[in-house]
N, CA and C of each residue as an Amber inpcrd file, in Angstrom:
protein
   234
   0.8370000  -1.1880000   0.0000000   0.0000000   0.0000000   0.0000000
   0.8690000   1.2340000   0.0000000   0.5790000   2.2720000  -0.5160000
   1.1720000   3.6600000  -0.7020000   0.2320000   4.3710000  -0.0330000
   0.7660000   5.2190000   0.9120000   0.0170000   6.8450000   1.0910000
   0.2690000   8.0240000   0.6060000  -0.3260000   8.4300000  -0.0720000
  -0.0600000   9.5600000  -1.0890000   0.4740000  10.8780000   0.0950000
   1.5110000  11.3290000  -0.5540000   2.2190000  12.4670000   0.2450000
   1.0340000  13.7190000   0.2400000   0.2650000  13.6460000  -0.9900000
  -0.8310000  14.7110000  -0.4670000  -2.3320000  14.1780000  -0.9990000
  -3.5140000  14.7250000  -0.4220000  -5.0680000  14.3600000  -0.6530000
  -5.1090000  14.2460000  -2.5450000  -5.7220000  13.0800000  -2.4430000
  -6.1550000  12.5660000  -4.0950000  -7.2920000  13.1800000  -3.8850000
  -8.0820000  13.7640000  -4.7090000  -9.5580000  14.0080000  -5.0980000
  -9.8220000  13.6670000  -5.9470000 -10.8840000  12.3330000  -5.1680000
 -11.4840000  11.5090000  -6.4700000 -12.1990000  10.7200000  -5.4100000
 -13.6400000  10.6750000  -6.2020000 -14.4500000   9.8710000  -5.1750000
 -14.4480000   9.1050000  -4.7200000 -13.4650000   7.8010000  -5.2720000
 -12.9110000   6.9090000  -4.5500000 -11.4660000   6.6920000  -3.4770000
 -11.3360000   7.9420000  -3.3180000 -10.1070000   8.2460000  -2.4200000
 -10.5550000   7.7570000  -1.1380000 -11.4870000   7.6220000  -0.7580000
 -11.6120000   7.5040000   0.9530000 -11.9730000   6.0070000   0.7680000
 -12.1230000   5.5830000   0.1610000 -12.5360000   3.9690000   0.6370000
 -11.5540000   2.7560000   1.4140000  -9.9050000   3.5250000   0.8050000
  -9.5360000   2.7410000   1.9710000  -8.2520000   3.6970000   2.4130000
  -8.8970000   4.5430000   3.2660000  -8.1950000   5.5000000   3.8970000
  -7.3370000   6.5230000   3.3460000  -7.5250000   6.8360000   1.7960000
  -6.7870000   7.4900000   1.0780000  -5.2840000   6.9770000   0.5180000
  -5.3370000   5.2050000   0.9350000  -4.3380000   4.3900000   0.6850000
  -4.0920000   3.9140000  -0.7880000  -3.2960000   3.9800000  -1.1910000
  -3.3950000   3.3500000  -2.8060000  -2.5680000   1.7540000  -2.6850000
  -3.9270000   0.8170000  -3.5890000  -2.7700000  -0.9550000  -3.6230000
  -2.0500000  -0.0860000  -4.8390000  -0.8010000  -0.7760000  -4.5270000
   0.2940000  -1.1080000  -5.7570000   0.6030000  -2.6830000  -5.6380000
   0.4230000  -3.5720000  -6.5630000   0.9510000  -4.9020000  -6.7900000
   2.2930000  -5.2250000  -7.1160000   2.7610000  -6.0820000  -7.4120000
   4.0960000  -6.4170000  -7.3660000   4.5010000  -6.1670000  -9.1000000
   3.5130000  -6.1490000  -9.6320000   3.3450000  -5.8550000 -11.2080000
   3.2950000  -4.8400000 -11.8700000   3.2160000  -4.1300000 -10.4150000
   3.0150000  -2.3080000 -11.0190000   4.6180000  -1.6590000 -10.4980000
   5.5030000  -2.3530000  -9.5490000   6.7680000  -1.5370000  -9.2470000
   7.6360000  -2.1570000 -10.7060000   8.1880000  -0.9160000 -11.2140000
   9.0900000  -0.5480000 -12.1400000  10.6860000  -0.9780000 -11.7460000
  11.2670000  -1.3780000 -12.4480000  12.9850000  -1.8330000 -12.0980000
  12.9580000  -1.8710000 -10.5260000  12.0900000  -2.6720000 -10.2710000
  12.5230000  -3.7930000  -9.0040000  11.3640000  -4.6750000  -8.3860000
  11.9310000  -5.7360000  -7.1340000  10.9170000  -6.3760000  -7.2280000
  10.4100000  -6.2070000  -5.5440000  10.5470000  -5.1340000  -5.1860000
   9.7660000  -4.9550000  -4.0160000  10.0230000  -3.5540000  -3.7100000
   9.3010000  -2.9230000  -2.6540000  10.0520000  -1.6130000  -2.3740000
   9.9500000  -1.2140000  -0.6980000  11.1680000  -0.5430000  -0.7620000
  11.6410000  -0.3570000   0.8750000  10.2630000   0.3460000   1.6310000
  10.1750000  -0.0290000   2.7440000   9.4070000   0.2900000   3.8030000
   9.4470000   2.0360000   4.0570000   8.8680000   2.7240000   3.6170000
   8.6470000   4.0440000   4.5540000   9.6520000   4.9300000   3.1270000
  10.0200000   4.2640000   1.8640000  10.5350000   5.0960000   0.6210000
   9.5230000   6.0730000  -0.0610000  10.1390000   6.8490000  -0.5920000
   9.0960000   8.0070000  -1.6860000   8.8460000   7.3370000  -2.8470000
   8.0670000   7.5020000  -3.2690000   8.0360000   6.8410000  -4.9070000
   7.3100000   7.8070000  -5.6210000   7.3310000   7.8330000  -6.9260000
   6.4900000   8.5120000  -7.9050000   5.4750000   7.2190000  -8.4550000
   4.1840000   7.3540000  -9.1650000   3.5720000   6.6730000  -9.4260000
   1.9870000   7.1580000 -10.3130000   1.5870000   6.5770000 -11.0710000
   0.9410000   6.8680000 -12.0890000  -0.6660000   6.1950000 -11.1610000
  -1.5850000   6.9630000 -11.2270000  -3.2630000   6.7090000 -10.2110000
  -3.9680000   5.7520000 -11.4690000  -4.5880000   4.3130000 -10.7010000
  -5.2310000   3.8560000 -11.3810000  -6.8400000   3.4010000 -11.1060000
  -7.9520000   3.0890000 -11.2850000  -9.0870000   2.8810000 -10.9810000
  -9.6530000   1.6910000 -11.3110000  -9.8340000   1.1910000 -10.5560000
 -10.9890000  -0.0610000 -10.6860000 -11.9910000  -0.4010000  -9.7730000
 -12.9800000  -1.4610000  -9.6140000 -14.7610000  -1.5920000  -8.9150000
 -13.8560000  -1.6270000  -7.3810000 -12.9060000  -1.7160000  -6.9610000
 -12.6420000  -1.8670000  -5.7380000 -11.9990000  -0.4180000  -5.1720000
 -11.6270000   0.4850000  -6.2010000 -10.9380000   1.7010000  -5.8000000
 -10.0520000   1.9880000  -6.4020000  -9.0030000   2.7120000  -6.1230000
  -7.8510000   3.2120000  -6.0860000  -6.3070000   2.6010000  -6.3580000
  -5.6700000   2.4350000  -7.3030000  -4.2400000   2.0030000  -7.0310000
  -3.1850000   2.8290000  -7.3480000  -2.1500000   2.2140000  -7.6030000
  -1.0520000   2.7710000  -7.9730000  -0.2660000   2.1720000  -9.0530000
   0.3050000   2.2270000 -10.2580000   1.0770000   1.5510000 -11.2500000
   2.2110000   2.1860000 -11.4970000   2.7720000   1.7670000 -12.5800000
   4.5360000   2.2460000 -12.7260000   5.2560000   3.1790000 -11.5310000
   5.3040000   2.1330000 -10.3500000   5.6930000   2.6660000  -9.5260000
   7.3700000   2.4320000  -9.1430000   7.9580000   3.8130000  -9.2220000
   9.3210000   4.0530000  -9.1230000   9.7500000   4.3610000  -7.5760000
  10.4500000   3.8840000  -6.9940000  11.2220000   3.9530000  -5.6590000
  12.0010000   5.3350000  -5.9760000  12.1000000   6.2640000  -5.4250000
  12.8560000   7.4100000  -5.7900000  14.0410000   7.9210000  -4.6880000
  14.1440000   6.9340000  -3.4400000  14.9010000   7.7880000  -2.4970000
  14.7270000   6.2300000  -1.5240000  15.8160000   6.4370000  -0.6510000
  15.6610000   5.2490000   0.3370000  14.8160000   5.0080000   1.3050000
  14.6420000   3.7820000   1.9580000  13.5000000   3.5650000   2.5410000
  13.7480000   4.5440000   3.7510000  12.5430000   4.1490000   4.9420000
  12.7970000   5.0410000   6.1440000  12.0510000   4.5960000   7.2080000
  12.7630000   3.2750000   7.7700000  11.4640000   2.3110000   9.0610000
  11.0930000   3.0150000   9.8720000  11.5410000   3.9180000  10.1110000
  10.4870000   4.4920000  11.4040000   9.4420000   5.4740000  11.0990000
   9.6470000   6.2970000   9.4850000   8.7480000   6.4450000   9.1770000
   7.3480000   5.6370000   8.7620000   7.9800000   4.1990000   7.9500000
   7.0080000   3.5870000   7.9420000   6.5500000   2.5580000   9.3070000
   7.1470000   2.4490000  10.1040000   6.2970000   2.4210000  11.3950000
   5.3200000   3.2700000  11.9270000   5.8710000   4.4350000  12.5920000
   4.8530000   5.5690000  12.3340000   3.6870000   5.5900000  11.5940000
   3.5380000   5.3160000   9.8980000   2.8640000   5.3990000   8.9530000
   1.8720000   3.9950000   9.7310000   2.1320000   2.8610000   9.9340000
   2.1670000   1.9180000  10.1180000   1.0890000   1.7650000  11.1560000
   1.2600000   2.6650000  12.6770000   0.3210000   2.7940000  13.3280000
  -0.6980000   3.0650000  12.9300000  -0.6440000   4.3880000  11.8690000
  -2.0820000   5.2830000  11.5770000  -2.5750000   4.2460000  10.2890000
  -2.1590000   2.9600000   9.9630000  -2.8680000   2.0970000   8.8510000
  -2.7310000   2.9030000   7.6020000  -1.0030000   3.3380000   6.9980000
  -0.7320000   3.4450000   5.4720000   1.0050000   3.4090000   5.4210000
   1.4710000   3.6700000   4.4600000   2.8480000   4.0540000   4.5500000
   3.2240000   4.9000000   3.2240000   4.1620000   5.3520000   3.5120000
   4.8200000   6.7190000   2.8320000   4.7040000   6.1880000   1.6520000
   4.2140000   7.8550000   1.1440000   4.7990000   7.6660000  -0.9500000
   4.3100000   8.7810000  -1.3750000   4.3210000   8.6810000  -2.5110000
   4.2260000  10.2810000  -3.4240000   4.2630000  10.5270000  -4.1650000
């Protein structure tokens, strides 16, 4: 899951907490991505909501941010 660094507006933004899925099919030159990293990423839509695709890792991860993130149920991205 990604949390967008700022509010999506789009009616399906709140359905699951303003969280976007990204699948393992949508990260770009690699095959997972660090915990609590920035990424850039392209918004996608389908009957369940919100995702994320061609998603690029842009900067290193950051565990305590995504702990933090982690409590409030999302983690960092952008």
């Amino acid at each position: 899951w990604i949390q967008p660094a700022e509010e999506i507006q789009h009616e399906k933004a709140s359905l699951r907490g303003g969280r976007l899925f990204v699948g393992i099919n949508d990260i770009e030159g690699a095959e997972s991505l660090d915990a609590g990293a920035p990424v850039e990423f392209h918004i996608c839509e389908d009957s369940s909501g919100l995702g994320a695709e061609e998603v690029v890792q842009t900067g290193e991860g950051d565990p305590q941010a995504a702990a933090q993130a982690g409590a409030k149920g999302g983690a960092k991205g952008g």
